[in-house]
N, C-alpha and C positions, 0 to 999 in steps of 0.2 A: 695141318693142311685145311684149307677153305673146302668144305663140299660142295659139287655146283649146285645151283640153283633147279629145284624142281619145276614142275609144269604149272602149280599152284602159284609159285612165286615169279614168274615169267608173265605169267596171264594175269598177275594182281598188276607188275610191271606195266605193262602194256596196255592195259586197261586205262592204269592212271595218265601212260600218255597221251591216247587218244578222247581222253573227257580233257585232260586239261590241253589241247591243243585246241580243243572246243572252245572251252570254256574263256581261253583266255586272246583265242585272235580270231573270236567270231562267226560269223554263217562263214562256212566252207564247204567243199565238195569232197567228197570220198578221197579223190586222186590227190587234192591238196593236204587231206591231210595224211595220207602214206607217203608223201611226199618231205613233208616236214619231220615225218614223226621216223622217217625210215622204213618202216612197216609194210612188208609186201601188202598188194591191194586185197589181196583174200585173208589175208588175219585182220586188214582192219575193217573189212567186210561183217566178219564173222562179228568183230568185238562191237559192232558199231548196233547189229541186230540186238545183242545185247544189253544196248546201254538204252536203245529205243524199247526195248520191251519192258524193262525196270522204271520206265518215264523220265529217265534224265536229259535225255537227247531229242529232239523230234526233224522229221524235215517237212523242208519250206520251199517255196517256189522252185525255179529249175537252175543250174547252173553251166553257165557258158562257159567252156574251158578252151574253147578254140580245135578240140580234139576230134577225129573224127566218130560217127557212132551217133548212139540217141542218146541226151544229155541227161544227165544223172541230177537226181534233186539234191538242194545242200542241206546243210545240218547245222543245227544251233542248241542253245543250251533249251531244256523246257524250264517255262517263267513258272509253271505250274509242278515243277518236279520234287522241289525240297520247300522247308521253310528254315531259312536261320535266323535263329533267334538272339536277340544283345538283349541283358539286363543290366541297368547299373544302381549296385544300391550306394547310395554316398552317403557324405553326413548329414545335405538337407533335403532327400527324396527318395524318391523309387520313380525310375526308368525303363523303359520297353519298349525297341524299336527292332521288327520284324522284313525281312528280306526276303526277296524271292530268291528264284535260282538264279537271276542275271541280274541282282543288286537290285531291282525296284523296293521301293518302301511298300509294305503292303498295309503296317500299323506301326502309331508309334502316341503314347504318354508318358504323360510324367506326373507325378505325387508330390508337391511339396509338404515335408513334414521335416521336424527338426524327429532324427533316427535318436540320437541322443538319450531322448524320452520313451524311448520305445523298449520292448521286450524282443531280442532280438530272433527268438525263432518266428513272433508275430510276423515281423519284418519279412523273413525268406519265406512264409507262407503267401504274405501278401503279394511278394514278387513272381510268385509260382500262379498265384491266381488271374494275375493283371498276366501272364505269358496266356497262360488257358483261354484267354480272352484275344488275344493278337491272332490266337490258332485260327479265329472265327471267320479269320480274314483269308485263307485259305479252303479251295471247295472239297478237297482232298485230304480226307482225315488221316489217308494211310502215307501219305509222301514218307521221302525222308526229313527226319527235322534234327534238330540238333537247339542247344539253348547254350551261353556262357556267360555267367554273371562277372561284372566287373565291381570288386567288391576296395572297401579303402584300407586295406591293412593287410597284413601276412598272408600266407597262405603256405599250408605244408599240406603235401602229398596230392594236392588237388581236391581238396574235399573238406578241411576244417579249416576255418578262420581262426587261425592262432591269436591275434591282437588288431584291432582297430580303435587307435588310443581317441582321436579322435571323436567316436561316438560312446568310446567305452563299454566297446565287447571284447569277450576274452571267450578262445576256445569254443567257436558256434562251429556246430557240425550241420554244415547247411548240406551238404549230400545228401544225408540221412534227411532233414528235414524236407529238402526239394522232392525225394522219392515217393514220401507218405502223399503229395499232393500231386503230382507229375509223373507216376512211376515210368512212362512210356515216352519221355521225352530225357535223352541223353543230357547230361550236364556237365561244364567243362567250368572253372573256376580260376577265375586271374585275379592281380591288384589292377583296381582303374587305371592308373596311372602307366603300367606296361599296356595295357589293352589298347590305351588312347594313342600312345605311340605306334602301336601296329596300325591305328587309321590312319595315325598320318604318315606312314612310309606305305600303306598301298592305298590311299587313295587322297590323300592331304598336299599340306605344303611339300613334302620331303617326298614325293614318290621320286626322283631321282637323286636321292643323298644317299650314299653308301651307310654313314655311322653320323649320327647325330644322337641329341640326347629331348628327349620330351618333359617339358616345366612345367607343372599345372597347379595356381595359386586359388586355393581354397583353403577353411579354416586351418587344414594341414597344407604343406609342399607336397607332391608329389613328384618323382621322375623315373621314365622308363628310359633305357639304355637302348639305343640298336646301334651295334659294331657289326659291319660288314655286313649288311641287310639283315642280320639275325636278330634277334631279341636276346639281351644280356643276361641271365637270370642266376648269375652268382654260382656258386657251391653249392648253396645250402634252399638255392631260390630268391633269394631276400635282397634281391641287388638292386637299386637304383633308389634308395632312400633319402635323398638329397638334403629332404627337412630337417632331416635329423642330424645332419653333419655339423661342427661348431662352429661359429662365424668370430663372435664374441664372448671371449668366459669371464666378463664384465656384466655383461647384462643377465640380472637374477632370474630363475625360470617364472613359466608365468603358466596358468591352467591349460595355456595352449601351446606350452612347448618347454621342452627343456633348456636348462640354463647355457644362455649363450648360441643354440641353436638357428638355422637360419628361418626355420618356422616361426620360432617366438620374434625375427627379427622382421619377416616379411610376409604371415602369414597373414590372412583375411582380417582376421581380428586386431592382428596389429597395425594395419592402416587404416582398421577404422577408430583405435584409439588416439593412434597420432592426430588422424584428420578430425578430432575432439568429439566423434559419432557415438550413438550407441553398440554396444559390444553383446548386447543379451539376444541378438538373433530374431527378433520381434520380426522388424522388417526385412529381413533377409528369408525368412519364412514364407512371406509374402512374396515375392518375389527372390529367386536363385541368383540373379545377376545384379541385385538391389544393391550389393556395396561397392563394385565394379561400376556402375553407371552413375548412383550418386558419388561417387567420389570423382569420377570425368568431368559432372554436371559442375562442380563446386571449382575445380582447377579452372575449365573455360572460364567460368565466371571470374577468375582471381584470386581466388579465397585463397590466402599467404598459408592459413595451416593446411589443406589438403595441398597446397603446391611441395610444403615443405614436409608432409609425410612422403609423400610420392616421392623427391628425393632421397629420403633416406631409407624407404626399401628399395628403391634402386640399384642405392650403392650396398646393402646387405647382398641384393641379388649380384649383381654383378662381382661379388666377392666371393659367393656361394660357384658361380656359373665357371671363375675363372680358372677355381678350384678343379672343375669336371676338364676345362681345357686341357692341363698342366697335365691332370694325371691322364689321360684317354686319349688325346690329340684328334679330336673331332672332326669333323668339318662343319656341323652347323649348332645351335641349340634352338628348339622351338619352346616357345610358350603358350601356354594355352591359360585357360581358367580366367579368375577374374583379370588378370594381367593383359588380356585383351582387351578389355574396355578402356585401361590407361595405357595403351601401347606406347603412346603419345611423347608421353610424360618420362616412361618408366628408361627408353632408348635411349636419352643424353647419360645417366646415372650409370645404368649398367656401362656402358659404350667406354664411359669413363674409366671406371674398375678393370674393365678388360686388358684396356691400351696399355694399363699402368701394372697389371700384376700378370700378362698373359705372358710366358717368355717367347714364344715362339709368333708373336704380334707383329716383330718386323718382317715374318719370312712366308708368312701363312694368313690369308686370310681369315677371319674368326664372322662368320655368319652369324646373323641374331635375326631368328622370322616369329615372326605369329601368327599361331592358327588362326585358320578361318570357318571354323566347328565350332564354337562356341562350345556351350556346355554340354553337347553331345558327342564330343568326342571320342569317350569312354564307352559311352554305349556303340556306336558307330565301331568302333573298336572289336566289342562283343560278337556282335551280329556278324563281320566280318570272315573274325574267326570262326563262328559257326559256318560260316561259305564253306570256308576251306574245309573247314572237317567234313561235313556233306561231302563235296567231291573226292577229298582223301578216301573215305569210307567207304564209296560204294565202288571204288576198285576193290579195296581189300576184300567186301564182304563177296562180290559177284566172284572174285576166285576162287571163295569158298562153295558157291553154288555149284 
């Protein structure tokens, strides 16, 4: 038998309805939201005293409800009530972008550095330092905050980076690490790649796609999964590896991907040796979006080898993409990363691939978009989910009060 539900878990219930009927359809009036949320007017009376005296709530002007009586002030989220915080560490920087309670930016940098060369607990030190720093942007040291790094490889249990082949860490226990510098700031830990996908299903190209898949071209692939507004995350966690799938077991591995993979076929470094550039990361260092624009720059102009790399990751991608079709039945795929600076280019190739390997191509539309986040999707992503955690949490925790 189910036991019913006690008064702690009613009151965590209800709590969360009335922040998120806030939070998510704006200044409203008491009536509006016991209205919405079901809620007689005196429990959302009571829960609403509450949520204004923890600072998550505050009211504003008066509202006209047409009702008779003296009109009741409305209620909105406080811009000053939490901070949430996105960190992304990738393979060429470190990221920090800081949100208030209703989504404003409050801070936001970035680090170019090739991590590669890096010692990787420096790294989540340094990410924990440059957050300490975002806080400074909030006048409220005691809010609620929350932090989540979007990080480029595994993750088991939420707290150790098992593998990031790409910079070539193995087993960082960044929990422990983030604690000794942040003890007092909560940490939640994803792959960028899922993270980027959660920005663009609540607040991207995809805020109304039920299941799409998220494509993000840097020295690695990346891709995150959302089937049915959810986020995919496997058995084991480890789902949405896309780079790593086999395209051709023809082509030998190469330092940036296994053999045959769609990484070694389409990854950053592979269009920029097709398009005959440098591969050692010099000027990609310098600039994050350097091999994405130079290689745009070179196509407009003409240039036969970047036109004819840019087809031929195309059609690796569009092989890789047709793959996620066949098996998942999608309805869109996004692309992000450097793939957005040659949208252009990359759309006949793939387009191609699809028409010809997708089976369900005559009966179903096969959507192809690209982001409009640029390289801050993953962080965007972070920060996001720290919103959410914020408002989840402080139902749970005021139940406990």
């Amino acid at each position: 038998m189910v036991a019913p539900a006690d008064q702690r878990t009613v009151r965590r219930h209800n709590l969360g309805l009335v922040l998120g009927n806030i939070a998510k359809g704006g200044r409203r009036s008491r009536a509006r939201v016991s209205t919405e949320t079901g809620l007689n007017p005196s429990t959302v009376s009571s829960l609403v005293g509450d949520l204004i005296e923890w600072g998550l709530i505050v009211e504003v002007g008066v509202e006209q409800d047409g009702s008779i009586g003296r009109p009741g002030r409305s209620l909105e989220l406080n811009p000053d009530g939490g901070a949430a915080l996105g960190v992304e560490i990738a393979d060429d920087g470190v990221g920090v972008l800081a949100l208030d309670l209703v989504g404003t930016v409050r801070y936001r940098a970035f680090i170019s550095q090739d991590n590669r060369e890096k010692v990787p607990a420096e790294v989540v030190a340094q990410a924990a330092d440059l957050t300490a720093e975002a806080l400074k942007a909030f006048r409220n040291a005691k809010i609620a905050k929350v932090c989540t790094i979007a990080v480029p490889g595994l993750v088991a249990r939420g707290d150790v980076l098992l593998q990031a082949p790409n910079i070539g860490w193995n087993n960082v226990p960044v929990l422990s690490i983030w604690r000794e510098r942040l003890p007092d700031v909560p940490l939640r830990i994803d792959n960028e790649a899922r993270l980027a996908s959660y920005a663009e299903m609540t607040m991207g190209i995809a805020r109304n796609i039920g299941s799409f898949a998220y494509v993000s071209g840097g020295i690695g692939i990346g891709s995150g999964l959302v089937l049915d507004r959810k986020i995919y995350r496997g058995s084991h966690g480890f789902a949405g590896e896309l780079g790593h799938t086999i395209i051709d077991r023809s082509v030998p591995p190469r330092s940036w991907g296994a053999q045959g993979s769609l990484q070694t076929l389409a990854g950053e470094l592979a269009l920029l040796e097709l398009a005959g550039l440098p591969t050692d990361g010099r000027l990609a260092r310098s600039d994050p979006d350097w091999t994405g624009r130079e290689v745009a720059r070179r196509a407009s102009a003409g240039d036969a080898r970047a036109l004819a790399a840019l087809d031929t990751v195309g059609a690796a991608l569009g092989v890789g993409i047709s793959n996620l079709y066949n098996l998942l039945d999608m309805e869109a795929v996004v692309l992000g990363g450097y793939f957005t600076h040659v949208a252009e280019w990359l759309k006949g190739p793939i387009e191609r691939e699809l028409n010809a390997r997708v089976n369900a191509e005559h009966w179903a539309e096969l959507s192809l978009r690209f982001s409009g986040m640029g390289r801050e999707a993953a962080v965007r992503g972070a920060a996001a989910w720290s919103l959410d955690a914020i408002l989840e949490r402080a139902g749970q925790e005021g139940a406990e009060a």
